[in-house]
C-alpha positions in Angstrom: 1.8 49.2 46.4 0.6 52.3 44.5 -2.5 52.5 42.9 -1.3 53.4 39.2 1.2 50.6 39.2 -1.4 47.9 40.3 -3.8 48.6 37.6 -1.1 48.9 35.1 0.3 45.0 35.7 -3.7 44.3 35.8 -4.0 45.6 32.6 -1.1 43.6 31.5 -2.2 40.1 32.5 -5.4 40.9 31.1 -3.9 41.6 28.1 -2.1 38.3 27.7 -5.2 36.6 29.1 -7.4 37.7 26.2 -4.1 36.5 23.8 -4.0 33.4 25.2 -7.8 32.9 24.9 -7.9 34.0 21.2 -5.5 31.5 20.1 -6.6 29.1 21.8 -10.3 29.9 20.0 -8.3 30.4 16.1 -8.5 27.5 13.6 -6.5 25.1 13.6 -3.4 25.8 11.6 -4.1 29.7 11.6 -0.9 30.3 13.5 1.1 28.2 11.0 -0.5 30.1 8.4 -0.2 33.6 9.6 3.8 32.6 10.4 3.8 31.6 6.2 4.6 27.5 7.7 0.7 25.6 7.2 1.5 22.5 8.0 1.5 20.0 5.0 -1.9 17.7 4.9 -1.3 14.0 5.1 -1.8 12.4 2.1 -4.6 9.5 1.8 -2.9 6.0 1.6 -4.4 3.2 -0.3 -3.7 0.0 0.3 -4.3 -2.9 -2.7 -4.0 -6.3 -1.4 -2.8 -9.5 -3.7 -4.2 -12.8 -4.6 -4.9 -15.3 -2.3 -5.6 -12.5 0.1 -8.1 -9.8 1.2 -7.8 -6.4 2.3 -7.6 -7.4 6.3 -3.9 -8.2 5.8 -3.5 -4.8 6.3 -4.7 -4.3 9.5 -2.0 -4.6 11.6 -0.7 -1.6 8.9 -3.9 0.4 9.1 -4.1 0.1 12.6 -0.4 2.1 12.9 -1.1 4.5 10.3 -4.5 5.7 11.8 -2.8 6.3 15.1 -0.7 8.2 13.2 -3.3 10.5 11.4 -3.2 8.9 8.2 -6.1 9.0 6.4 -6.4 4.8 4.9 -8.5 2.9 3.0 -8.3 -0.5 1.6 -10.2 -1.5 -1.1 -11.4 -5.0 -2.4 -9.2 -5.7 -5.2 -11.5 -7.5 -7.9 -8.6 -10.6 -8.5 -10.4 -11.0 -12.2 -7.8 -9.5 -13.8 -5.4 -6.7 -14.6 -7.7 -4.8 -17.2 -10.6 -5.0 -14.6 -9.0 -4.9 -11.5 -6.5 -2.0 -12.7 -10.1 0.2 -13.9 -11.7 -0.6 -10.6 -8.8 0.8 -8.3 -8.4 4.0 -10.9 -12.3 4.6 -9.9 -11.2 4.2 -6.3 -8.7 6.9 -6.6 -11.1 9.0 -8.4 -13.6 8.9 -5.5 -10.2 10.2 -3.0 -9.4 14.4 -2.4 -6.1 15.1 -2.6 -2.8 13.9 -2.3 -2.7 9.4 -2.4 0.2 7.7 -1.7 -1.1 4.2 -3.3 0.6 1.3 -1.7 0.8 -2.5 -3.8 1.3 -6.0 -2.2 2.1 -8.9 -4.2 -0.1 -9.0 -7.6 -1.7 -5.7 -5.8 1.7 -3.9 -7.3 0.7 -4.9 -11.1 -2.7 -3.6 -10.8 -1.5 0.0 -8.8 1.0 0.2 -11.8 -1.6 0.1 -14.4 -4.4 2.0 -12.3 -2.3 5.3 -11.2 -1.2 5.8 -15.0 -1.9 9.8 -15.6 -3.9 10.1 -12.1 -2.1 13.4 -11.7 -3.3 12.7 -7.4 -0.8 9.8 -6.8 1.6 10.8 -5.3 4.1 7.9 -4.5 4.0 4.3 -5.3 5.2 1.9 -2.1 5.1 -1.9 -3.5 5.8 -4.4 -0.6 6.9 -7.7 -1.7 5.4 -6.6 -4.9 5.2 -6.9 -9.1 6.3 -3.4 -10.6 5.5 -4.7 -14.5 6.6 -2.7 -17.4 4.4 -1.8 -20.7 4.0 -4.8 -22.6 5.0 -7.5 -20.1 3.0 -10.2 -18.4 3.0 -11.6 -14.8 3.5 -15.4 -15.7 7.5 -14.8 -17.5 8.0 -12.4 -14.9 7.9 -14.9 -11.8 10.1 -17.1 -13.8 13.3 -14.9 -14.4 14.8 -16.2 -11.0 14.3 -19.2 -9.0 13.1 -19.8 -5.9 8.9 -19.4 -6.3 6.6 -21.7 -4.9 3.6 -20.9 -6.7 3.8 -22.8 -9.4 3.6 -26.3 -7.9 1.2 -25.1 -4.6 -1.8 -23.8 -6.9 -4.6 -25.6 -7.3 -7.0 -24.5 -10.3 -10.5 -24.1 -10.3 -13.1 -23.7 -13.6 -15.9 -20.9 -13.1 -18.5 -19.3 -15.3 -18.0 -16.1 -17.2 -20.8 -13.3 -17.4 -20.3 -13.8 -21.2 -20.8 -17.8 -21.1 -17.5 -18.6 -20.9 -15.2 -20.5 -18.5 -12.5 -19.1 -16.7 -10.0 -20.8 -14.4 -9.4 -19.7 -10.5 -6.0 -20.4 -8.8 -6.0 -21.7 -5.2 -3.2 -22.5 -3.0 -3.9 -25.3 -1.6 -4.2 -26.6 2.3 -1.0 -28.7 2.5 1.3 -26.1 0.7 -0.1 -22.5 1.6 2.2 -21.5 4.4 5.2 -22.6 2.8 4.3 -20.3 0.2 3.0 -17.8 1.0 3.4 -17.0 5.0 6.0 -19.3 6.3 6.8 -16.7 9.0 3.6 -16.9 10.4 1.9 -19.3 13.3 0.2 -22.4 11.3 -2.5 -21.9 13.4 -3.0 -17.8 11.8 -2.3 -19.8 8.2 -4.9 -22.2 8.8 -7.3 -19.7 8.6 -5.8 -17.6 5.8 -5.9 -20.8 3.4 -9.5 -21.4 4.3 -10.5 -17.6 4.2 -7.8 -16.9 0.4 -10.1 -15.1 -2.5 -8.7 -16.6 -5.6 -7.5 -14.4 -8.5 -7.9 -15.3 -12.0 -5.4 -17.3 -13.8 -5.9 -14.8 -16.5 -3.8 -12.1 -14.4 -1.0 -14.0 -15.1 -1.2 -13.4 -19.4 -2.6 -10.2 -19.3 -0.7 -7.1 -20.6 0.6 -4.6 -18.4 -0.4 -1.4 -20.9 0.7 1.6 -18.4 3.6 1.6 -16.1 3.1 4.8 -13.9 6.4 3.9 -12.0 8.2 5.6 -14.8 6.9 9.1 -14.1 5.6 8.9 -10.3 8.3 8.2 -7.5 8.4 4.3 -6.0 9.5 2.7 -2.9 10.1 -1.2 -2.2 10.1 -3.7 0.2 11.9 -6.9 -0.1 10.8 -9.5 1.4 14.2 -11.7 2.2 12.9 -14.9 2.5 9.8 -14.8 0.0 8.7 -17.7 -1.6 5.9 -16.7 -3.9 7.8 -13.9 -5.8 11.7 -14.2 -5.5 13.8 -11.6 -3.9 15.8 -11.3 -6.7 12.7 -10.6 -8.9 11.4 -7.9 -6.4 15.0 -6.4 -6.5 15.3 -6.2 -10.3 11.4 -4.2 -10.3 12.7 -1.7 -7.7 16.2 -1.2 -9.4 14.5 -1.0 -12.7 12.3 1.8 -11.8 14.9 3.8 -10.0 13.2 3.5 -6.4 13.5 6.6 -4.5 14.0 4.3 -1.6 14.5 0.1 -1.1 14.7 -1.6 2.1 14.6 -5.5 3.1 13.1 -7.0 5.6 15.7 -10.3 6.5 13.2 -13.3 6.7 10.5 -12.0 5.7 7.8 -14.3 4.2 5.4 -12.8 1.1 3.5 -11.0 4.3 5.7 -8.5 5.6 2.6 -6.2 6.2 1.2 -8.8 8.5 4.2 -10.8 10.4 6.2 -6.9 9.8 3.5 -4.6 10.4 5.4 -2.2 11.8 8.4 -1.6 9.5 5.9 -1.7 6.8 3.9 1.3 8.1 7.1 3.2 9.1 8.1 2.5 5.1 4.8 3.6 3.6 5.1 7.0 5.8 8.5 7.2 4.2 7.0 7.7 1.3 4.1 10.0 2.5 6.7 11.9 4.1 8.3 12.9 0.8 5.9 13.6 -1.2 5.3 16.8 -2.4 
């Protein structure tokens, strides 16, 4: 082979050597941005857990949304009511950069739609099995607009002191009558442990005033629960109708956990949301 034409294709693969080196060395999303396509950042999800429940029932959620680069956290909802567990989430999102998608289970969706009222970060509101409460209503006449809630006759309630002196009232559900309730799709032996485990919430959450409904200017999705016997299916229906959900899907048999006994579908829902969002 000639001389000039061997140090010419040396020249050559030296060339796309050093390319290939550089971009492997560039940071990450330099490509994308040079090309005018950054890929979008994730947004943060954050996930508020109900009463008679604490923040590991999202595990099995967390655990799928981690694997797929989400950025999660889920907070300890107070349970003392919605004008103090509402404030305490707000200063949650405060304390998050960026984008949130901010999901709500159960009573979690009442407080999430009083806590991301003019947080100009939220992004999308996912309620799963969920209240979606408008201004001036209260949680108690809510779960009686359609049949078919358990609550009522499963809650046992329990006196405790207020910092201010007073007395307030707890609400249990109690041993014999907690997996019918609340997570009839679930082994007894995993609702054993839930019932003895439950955090309480204040019976007050059920009178308080909902006094901001952010689902009337940030984008919802919902989750029905099919076979929910803490808050009807019909109820959870009429919140997502009523605030024009972007997106409703139901899972058929579905207890008032879908995010544990449905982990799954739940995550794939919430990154629905995430997906959309601007």
């Amino acid at each position: 082979m000639p001389i000039r034409r061997t140090f010419t294709r040396r020249k050559v693969l030296l060339g796309a050597a050093t390319a290939a080196t550089a971009a492997l060395l560039a940071p990450a999303g330099s490509a994308g941005a040079a090309s005018g396509h950054a890929d979008k950042a994730k947004p943060t999800v954050v996930l508020v857990h109900g009463g008679f429940a604490d923040a590991s029932g999202w595990n099995g959620v967390i655990k799928r949304l981690q694997h797929d680069g989400y950025t999660t956290i889920a907070p300890a909802n107070p349970l003392r009511g919605i004008p103090t567990d509402a404030a305490y989430i707000a200063s949650v999102l405060k304390s998050v950069k960026g984008p949130i998608v901010l999901v709500g289970h159960s009573y979690g969706g009442a407080v999430i739609t009083n806590a991301a009222g003019g947080d100009p970060n939220v992004k999308a509101l996912v309620y799963v099995a969920a209240f979606a409460p408008d201004t001036g209503e209260q949680l108690g006449p809510l779960l009686d607009k359609y049949p078919g809630s358990l609550i009522g006759s499963s809650v046992q309630p329990v006196p405790y002191p207020q910092p201010d002196g007073g007395t307030g009232t707890d609400l249990y559900l109690t041993p014999d009558k907690f997996r019918a309730a609340f997570a009839a799709d679930l082994p007894a032996s995993t609702t054993r442990l839930m019932q003895a485990e439950q955090r309480p919430f204040a019976a007050a959450a059920l009178t308080d005033t909902t006094k901001a409904a952010a689902w009337h200017t940030i984008p919802s999705y919902g989750l029905v629960a099919g076979n929910d016997k803490a808050i009807p299916p019909a109820l959870e229906r009429f919140f997502y109708q009523r605030a024009h959900a972007r997106k409703v899907i139901e899972v058929p048999g579905s207890s008032h956990v879908p995010m544990i006994s449905h982990p799954g579908v739940t995550a794939r829902f919430i990154e629905t949301a995430a997906n959309a969002t601007d």
